[in-house]
Biopython code that builds the backbone (N, CA, C, O; Angstrom):
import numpy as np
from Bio.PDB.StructureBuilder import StructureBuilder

atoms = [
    (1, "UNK", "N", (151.882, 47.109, 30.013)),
    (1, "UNK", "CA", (150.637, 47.016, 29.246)),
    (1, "UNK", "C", (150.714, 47.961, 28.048)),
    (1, "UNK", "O", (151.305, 49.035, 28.165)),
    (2, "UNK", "N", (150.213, 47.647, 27.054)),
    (2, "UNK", "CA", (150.224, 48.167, 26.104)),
    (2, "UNK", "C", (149.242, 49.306, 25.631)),
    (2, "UNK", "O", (148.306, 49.390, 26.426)),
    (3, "UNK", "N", (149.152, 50.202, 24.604)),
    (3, "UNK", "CA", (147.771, 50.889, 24.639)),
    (3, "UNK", "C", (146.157, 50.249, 24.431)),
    (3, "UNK", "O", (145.100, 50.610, 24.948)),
    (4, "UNK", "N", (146.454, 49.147, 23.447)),
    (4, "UNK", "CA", (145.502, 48.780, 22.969)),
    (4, "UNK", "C", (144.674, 48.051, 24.484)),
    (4, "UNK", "O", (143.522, 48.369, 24.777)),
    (5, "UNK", "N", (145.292, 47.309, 25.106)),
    (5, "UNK", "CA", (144.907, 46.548, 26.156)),
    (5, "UNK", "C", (144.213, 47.555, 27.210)),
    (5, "UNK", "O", (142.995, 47.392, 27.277)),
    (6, "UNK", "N", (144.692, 48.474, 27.973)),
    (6, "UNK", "CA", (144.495, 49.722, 28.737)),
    (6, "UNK", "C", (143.041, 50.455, 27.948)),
    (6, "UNK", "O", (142.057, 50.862, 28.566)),
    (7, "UNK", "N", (143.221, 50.485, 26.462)),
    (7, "UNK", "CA", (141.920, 50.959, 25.675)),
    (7, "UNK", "C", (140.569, 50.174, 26.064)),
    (7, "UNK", "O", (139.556, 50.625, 26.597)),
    (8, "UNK", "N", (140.905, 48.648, 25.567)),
    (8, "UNK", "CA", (139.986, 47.517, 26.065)),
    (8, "UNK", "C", (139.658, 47.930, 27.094)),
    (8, "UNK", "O", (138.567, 48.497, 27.159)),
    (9, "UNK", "N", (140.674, 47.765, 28.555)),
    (9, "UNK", "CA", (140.154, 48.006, 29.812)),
    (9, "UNK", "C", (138.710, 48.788, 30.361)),
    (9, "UNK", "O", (137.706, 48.622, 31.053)),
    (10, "UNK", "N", (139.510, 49.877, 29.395)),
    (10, "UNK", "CA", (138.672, 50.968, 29.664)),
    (10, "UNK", "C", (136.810, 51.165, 29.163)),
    (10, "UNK", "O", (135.920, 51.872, 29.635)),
    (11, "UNK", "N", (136.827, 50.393, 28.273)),
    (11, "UNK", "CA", (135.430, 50.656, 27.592)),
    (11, "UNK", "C", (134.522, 49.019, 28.221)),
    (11, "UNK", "O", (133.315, 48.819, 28.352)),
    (12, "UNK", "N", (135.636, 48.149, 28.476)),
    (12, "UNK", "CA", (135.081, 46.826, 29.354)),
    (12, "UNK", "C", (134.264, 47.834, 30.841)),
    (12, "UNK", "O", (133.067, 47.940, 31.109)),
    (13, "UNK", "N", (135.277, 48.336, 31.436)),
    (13, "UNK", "CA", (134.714, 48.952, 32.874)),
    (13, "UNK", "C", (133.560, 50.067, 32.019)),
    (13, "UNK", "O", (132.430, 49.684, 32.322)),
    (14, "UNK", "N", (133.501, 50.986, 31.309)),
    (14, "UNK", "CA", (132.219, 51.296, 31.121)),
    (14, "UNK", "C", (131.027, 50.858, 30.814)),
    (14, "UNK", "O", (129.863, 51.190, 31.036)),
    (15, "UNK", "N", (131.593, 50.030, 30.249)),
    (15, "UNK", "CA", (130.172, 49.355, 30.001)),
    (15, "UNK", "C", (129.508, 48.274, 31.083)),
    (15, "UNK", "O", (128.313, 47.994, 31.182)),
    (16, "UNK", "N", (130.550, 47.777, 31.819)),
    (16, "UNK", "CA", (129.709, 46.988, 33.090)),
    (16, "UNK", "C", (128.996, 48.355, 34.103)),
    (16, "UNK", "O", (128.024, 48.222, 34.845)),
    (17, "UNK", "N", (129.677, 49.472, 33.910)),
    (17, "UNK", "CA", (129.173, 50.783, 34.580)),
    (17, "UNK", "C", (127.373, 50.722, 34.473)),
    (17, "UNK", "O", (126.507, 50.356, 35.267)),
    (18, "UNK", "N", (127.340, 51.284, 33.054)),
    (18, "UNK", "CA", (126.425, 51.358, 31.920)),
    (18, "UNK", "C", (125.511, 50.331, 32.516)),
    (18, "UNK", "O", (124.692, 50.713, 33.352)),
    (19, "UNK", "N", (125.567, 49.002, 32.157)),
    (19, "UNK", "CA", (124.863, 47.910, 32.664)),
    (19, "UNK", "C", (124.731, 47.723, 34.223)),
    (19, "UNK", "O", (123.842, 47.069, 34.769)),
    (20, "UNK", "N", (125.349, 48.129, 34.606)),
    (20, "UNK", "CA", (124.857, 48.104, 36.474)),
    (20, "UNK", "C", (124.307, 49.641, 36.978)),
    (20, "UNK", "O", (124.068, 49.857, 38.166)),
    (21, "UNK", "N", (124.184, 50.395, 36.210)),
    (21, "UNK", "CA", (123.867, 52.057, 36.497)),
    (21, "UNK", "C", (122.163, 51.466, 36.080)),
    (21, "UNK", "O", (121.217, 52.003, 36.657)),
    (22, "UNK", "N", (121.950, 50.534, 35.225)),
    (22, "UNK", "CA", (120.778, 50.840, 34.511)),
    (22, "UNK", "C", (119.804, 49.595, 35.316)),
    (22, "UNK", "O", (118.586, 49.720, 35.444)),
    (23, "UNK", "N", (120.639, 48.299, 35.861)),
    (23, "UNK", "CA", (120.002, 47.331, 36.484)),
    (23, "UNK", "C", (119.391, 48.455, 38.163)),
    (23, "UNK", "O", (118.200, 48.284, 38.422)),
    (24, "UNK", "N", (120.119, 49.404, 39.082)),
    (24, "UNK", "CA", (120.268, 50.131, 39.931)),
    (24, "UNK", "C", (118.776, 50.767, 39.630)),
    (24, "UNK", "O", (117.821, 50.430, 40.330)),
    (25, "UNK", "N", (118.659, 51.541, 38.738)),
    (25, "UNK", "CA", (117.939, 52.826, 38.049)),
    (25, "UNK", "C", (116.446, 51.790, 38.012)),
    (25, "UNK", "O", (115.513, 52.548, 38.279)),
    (26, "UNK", "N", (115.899, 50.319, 37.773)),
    (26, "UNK", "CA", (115.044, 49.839, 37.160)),
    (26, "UNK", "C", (114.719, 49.109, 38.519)),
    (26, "UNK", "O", (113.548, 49.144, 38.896)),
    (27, "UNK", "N", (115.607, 48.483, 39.249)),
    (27, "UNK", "CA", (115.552, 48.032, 40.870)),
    (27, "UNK", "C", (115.138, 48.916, 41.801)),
    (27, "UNK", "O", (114.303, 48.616, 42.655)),
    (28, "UNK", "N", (115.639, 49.972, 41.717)),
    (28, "UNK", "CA", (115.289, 50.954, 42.961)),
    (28, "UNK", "C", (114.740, 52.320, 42.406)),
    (28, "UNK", "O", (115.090, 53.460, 42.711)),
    (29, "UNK", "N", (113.433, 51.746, 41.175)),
    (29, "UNK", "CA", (112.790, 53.089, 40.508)),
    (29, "UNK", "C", (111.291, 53.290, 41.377)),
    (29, "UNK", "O", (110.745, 52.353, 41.959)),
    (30, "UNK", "N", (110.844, 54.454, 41.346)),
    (30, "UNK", "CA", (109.883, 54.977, 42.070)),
    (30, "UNK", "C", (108.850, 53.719, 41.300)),
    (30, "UNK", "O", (108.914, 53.087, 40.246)),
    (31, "UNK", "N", (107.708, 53.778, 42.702)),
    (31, "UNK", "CA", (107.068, 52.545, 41.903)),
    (31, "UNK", "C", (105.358, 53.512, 41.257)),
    (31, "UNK", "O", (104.482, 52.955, 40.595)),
    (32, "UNK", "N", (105.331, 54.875, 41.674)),
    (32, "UNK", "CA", (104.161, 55.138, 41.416)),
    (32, "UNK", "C", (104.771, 56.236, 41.118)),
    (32, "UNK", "O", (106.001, 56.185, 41.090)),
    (33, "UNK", "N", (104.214, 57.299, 40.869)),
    (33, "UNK", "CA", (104.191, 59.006, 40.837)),
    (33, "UNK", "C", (103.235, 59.926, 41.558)),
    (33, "UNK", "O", (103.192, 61.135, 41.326)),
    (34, "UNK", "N", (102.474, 59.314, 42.435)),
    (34, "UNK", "CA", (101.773, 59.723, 43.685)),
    (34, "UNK", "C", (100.272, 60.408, 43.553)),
    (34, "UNK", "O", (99.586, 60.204, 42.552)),
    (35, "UNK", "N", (99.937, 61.027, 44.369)),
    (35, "UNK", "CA", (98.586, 61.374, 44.256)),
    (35, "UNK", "C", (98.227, 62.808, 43.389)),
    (35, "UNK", "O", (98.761, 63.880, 43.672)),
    (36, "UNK", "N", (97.197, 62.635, 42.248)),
    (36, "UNK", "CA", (97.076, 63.306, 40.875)),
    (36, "UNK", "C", (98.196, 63.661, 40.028)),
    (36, "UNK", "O", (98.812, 64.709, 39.837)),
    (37, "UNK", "N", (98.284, 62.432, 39.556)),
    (37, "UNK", "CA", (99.210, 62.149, 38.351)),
    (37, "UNK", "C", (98.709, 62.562, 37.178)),
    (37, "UNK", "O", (97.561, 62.569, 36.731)),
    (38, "UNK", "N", (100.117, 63.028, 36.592)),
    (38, "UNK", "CA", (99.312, 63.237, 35.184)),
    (38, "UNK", "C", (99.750, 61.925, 34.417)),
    (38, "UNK", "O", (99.064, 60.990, 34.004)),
    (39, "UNK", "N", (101.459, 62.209, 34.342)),
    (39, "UNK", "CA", (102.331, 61.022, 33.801)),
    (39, "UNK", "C", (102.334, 61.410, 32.077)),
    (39, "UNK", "O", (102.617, 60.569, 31.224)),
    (40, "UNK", "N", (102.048, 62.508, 31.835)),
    (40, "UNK", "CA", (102.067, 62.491, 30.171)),
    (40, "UNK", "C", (101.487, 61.556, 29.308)),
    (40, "UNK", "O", (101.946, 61.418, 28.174)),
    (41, "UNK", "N", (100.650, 60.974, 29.655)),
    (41, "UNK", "CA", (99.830, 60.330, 28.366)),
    (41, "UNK", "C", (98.133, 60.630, 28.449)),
    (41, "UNK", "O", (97.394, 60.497, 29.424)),
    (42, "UNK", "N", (97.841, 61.032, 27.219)),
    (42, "UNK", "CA", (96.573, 61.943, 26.731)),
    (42, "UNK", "C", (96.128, 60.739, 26.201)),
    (42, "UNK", "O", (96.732, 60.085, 25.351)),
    (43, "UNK", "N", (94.829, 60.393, 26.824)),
    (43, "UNK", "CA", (93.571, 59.812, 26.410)),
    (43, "UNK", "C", (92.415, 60.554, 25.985)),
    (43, "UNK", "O", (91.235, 60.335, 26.255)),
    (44, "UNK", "N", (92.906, 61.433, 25.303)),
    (44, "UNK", "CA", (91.649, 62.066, 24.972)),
    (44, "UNK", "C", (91.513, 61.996, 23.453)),
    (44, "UNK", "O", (90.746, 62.712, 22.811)),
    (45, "UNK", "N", (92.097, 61.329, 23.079)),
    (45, "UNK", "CA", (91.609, 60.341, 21.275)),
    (45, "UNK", "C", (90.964, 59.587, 21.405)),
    (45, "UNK", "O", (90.191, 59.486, 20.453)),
    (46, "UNK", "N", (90.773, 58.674, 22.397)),
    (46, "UNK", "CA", (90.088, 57.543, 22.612)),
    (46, "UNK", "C", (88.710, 57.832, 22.715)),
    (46, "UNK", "O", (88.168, 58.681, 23.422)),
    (47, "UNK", "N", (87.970, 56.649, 21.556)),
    (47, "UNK", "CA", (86.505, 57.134, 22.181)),
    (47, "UNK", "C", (86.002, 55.145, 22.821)),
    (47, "UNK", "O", (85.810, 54.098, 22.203)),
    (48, "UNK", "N", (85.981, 55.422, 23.901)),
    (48, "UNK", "CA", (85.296, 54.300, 24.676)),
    (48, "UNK", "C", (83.508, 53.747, 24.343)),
    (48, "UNK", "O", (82.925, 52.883, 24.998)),
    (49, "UNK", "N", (82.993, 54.431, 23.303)),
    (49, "UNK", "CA", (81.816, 53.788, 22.764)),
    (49, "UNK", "C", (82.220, 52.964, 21.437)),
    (49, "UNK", "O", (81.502, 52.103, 20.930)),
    (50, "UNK", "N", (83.286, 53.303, 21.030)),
    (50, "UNK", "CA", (83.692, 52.487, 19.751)),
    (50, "UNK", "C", (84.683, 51.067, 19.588)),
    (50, "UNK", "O", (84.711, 50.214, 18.701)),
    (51, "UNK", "N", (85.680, 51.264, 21.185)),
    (51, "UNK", "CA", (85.633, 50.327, 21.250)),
    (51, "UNK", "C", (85.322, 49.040, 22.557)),
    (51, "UNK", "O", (85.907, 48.078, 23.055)),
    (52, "UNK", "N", (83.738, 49.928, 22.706)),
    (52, "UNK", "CA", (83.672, 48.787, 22.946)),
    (52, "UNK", "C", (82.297, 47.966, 22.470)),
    (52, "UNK", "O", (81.646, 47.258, 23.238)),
    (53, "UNK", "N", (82.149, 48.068, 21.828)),
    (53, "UNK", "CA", (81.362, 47.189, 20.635)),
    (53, "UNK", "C", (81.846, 46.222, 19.841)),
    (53, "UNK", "O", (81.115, 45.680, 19.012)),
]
sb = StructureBuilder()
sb.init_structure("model")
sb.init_model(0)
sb.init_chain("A")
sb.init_seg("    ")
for serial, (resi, resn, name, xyz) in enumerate(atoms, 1):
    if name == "N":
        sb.init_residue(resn, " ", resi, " ")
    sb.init_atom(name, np.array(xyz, "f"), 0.0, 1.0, " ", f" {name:<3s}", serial, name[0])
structure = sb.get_structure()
């Protein structure tokens, strides 16, 4: 085998890595964050009299 081919090889197997590390990670992700969450997002810009009119 040559280098170039062995090169190919190599970035073919990372990247099916890459793509099955990330199908894994999205299949078997926590489905909540449990009791008193914060989760980082601030609603406190929102004003709920404006929209809802």
């Amino acid at each position: 085998m040559n280098i170039q081919a062995i090169l190919i090889l190599i970035i073919f197997a990372a990247a099916v890595f890459y793509i099955c590390r990330l199908m894994y990670r999205n299949l078997f992700a926590k489905k909540s964050c449990g009791d008193n969450c914060k989760c980082g997002v601030d609603f406190s810009g929102i004003d709920l009299d404006k929209t809802n009119k």
